[in-house]
N, C-alpha and C positions, 0 to 999 in steps of 0.2 A: 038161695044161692047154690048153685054146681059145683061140685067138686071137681078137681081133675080127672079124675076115674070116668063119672060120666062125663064130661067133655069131650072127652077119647072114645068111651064107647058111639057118641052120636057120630061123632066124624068118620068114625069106621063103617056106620049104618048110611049115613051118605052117600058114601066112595058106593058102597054095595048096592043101594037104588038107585044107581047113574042111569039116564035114559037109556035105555036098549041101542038108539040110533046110533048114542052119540059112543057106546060100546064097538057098535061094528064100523062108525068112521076109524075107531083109534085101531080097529083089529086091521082094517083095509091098509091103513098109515102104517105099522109093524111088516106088515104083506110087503108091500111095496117098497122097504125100506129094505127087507132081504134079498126084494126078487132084483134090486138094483146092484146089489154088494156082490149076487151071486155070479150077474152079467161083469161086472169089473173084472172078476176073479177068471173066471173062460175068456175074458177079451184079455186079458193080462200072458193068460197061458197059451192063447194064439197069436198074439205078436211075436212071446218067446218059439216056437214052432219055427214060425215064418224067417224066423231071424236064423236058426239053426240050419232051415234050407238054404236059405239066401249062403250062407258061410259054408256048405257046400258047396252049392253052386259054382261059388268062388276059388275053392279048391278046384274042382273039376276045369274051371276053366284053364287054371292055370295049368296043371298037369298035361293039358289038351297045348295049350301054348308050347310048353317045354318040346312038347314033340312032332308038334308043327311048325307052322309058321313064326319064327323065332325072328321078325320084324317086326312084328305088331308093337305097340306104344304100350312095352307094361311097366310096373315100377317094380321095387325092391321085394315089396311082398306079394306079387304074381297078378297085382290087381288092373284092370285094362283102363285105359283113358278110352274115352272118345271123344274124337278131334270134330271140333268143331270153325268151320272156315271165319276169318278177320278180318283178312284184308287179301288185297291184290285181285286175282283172276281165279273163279273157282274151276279152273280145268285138271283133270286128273293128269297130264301131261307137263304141268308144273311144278318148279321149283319148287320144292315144301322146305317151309321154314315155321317155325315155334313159338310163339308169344308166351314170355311166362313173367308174369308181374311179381318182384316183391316190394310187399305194402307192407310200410309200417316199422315199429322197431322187430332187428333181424334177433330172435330169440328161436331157441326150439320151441316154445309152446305158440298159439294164433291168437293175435291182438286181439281176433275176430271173436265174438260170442253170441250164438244164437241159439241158447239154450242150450239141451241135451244135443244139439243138434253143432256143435261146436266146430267139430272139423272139416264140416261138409264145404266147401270151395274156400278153404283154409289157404292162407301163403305163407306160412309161418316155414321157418329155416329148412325143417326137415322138408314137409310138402313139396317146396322148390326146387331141392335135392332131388326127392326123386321123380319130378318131372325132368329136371334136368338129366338125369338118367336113362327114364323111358326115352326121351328124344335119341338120347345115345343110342340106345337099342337097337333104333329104326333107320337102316341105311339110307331110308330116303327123304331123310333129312338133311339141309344142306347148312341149314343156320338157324341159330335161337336168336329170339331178340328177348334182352332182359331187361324190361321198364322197371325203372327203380325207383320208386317213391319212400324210401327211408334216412328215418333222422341219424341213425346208426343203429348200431344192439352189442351182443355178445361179442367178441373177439372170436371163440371160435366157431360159433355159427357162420361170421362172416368170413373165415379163412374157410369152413368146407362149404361153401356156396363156390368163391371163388377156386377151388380145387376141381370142384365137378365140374365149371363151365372150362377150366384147360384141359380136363380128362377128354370132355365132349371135343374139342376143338382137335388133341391128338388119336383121338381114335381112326378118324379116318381121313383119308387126304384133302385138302381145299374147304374143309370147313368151316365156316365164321360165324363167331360172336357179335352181337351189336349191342354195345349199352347204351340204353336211353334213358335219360335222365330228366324226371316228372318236374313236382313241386318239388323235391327239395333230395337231393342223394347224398345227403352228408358223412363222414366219417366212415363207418363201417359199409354203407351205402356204396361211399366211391371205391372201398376196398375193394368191394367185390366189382365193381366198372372194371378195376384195373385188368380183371381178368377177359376181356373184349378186345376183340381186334382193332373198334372202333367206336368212340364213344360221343353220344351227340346229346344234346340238349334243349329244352324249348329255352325261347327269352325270356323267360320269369325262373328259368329254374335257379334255386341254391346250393350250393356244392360245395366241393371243399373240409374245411371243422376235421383236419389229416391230427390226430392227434390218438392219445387213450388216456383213460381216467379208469380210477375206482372209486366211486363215491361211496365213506362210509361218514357216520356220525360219532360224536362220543355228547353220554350224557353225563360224564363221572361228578360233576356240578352239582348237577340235578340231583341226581342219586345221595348225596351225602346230604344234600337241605332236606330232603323229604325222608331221609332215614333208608335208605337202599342200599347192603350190602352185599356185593357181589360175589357167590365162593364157587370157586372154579376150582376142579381136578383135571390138572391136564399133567402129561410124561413131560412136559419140560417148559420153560417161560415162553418161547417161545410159539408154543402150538395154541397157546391163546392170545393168537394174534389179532389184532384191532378190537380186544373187549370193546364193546362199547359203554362198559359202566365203570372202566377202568382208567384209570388217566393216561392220556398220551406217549407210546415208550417209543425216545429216539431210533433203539434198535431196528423196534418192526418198522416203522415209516424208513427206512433202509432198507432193509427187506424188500418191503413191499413195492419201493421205487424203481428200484434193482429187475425185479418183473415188469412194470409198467414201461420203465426204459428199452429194456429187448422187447418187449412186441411194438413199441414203438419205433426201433429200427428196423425191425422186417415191414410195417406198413410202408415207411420211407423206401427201404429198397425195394417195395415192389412196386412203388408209383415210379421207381426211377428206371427199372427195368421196361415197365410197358407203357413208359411212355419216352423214354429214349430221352431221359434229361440229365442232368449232372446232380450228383448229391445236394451241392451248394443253392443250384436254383430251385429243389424242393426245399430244402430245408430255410429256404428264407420266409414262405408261404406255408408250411407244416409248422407250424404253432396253435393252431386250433383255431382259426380265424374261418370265419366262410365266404364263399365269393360268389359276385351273382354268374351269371353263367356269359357274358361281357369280360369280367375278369377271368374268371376260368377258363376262356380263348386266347386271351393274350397272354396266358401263364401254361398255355399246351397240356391244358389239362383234360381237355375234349378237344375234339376233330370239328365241332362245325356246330351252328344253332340253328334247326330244322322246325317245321313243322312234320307233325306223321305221314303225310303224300310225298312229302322230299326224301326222309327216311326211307319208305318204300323204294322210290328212285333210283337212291346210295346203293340199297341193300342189292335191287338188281344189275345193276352196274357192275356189282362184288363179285356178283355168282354168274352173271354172264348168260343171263333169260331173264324168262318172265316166273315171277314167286307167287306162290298161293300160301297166306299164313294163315295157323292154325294156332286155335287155343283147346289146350288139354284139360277135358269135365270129366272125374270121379262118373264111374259104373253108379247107377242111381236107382241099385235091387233094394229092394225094403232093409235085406241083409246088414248094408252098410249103413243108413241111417239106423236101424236102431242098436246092433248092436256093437259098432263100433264109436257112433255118436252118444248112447246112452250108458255103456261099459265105461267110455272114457270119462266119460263127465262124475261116475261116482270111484272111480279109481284117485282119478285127479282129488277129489273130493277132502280122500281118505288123506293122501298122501302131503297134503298142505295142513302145514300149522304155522304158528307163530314163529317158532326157529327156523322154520325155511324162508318165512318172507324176511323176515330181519337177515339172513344170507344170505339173500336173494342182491340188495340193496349192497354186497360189495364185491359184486361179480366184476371182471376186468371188462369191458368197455370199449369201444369206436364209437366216444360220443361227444 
């Protein structure tokens, strides 16, 4: 019988007579396991490179912009659109007009996710901003059309969407808004229509749901069956408002109505302003109800139920020629995909936790 001593010794004389071949396959396997680690690391350090020109580049252009041609289609942070034709007649002696769709719930951040690559044809609040901007910029703009495909979102994402598109409208003389209303432009949606000279709809669309909410939860229930004590340091009872492990305080639902109420009356008076109705006959239909876009004509809450070649039509009719529309695409240097799509994505990253998404869930609302 062996002892453990030699059992070890043999197993170490094994490892050390390995075939020679099967030596220089595992040496070849080690080779090629570095020569691959070593490419990542140089392909790593060249995209950062290329990304660093690209973001030059961008600088330069814009500095170049500033001191030229101060028409071209740029936005907030000096970066260029290019306009790509949609509809109507592609003659340079047309009417140009703007297509800028918001899809989805209206939030600063993009419903959209396509990996690192997050913001690239983004429509998320800010995006639309400053498309609605660069259009401003460009005197040879004569109108935006704003297709709206959302259910609602933020309260004030959806008050600066509609501030920028009356900015656009007073900047310069005879220019119009057209809001077109998709599947569905509810709440925060029609908020922002309101800001249009003229608002149309397809037959299926749904509209309407003029209301705000803040939906939060409480779990103070749960919390005490399962042993969950909540201790909170806050300056005063009130700055721990809507605990949710806390039970219900008459106060803050006071509080918190009291805000929900006034943005609630400014959505009302601004559906009443631009659409030229009486407070009485919005507020019979502003209870948070939605209506198909049938109802929403007979309640003058849009101008007309179109297809997009009728729309077109209206639009030229407004402007008094023939329109070429344009849709505004993100500069598409390596620059911006990766370091604005890749930086964002591990910022964001960083910057989410739990306490944000649980406050995320009682932000004020058009929905």
């Amino acid at each position: 019988m062996f002892n453990s001593g030699k059992i070890e010794l043999l197993r170490v004389k094994g490892r050390c007579n390995m075939d020679p071949q099967k030596k220089i396959g595992c040496l070849q396997g080690c080779l090629s396991a570095v020569a691959i680690l070593i490419a990542l690391i140089i392909g790593v350090v060249v995209l950062i490179i290329l990304g660093l020109r690209g973001c030059d580049k961008k600088l330069s252009e814009m500095d170049s912009r500033l001191q030229g041609d101060k028409n071209w289609p740029v936005d907030v942070m000096g970066c260029k659109y290019k306009e790509q034709w949609s509809a109507g007649v592609d003659k340079a002696d047309a009417l140009k007009v703007v297509r800028i769709s918001l899809d989805g719930v209206i939030s600063r951040e993009s419903d959209k996710n396509l990996g690192i690559f997050k913001e690239i044809d983004a429509s998320s609040a800010v995006v639309v901003r400053d498309k609605i901007r660069a259009a401003k910029s460009d005197e040879n703009v004569k109108a935006i059309i704003i297709e709206i495909n959302s259910p609602g979102g933020e309260v004030t994402m959806s008050d600066l969407i509609w501030h920028e598109l009356k900015e656009f409208k007073s900047s310069s003389p005879n220019r119009k808004v057209f809001a077109y209303l998709m599947d569905m432009a509810c709440s925060g949606g029609y908020y922002v229509a309101c800001a249009a000279d003229y608002i149309y709809a397809l037959p299926t669309t749904i509209t309407g749901s003029i209301g705000v909410i803040i939906p939060a939860l409480n779990a103070s229930v749960l919390a005490e069956k399962i042993g969950v004590k909540p201790v909170t340091i806050a300056s005063s009872k009130n700055k721990d408002l809507l605990n949710p492990l806390m039970p219900t305080d008459p106060e803050h639902v006071s509080i918190v109505k009291k805000a929900v109420d006034e943005s609630y009356e400014r959505f009302v008076d601004i559906v009443c302003k631009a659409r030229a109705l009486s407070l009485s006959d919005v507020k019979e239909i502003a209870d948070g109800r939605i209506l198909s876009a049938k109802d929403a004509l007979s309640n003058k809450l849009i101008d007309g139920i179109v297809y997009e070649e009728d729309l077109l039509g209206i639009v030229e009719k407004a402007l008094g020629g023939e329109i070429k529309v344009v849709k505004y695409e993100m500069d598409s240097f390596f620059g911006n995909y990766f370091l604005d799509g890749l930086m964002m994505r591990v910022t964001e990253g960083v910057k989410r936790s739990i306490t944000t998404e649980i406050s995320r869930s009682t932000t004020m609302q058009y929905r």
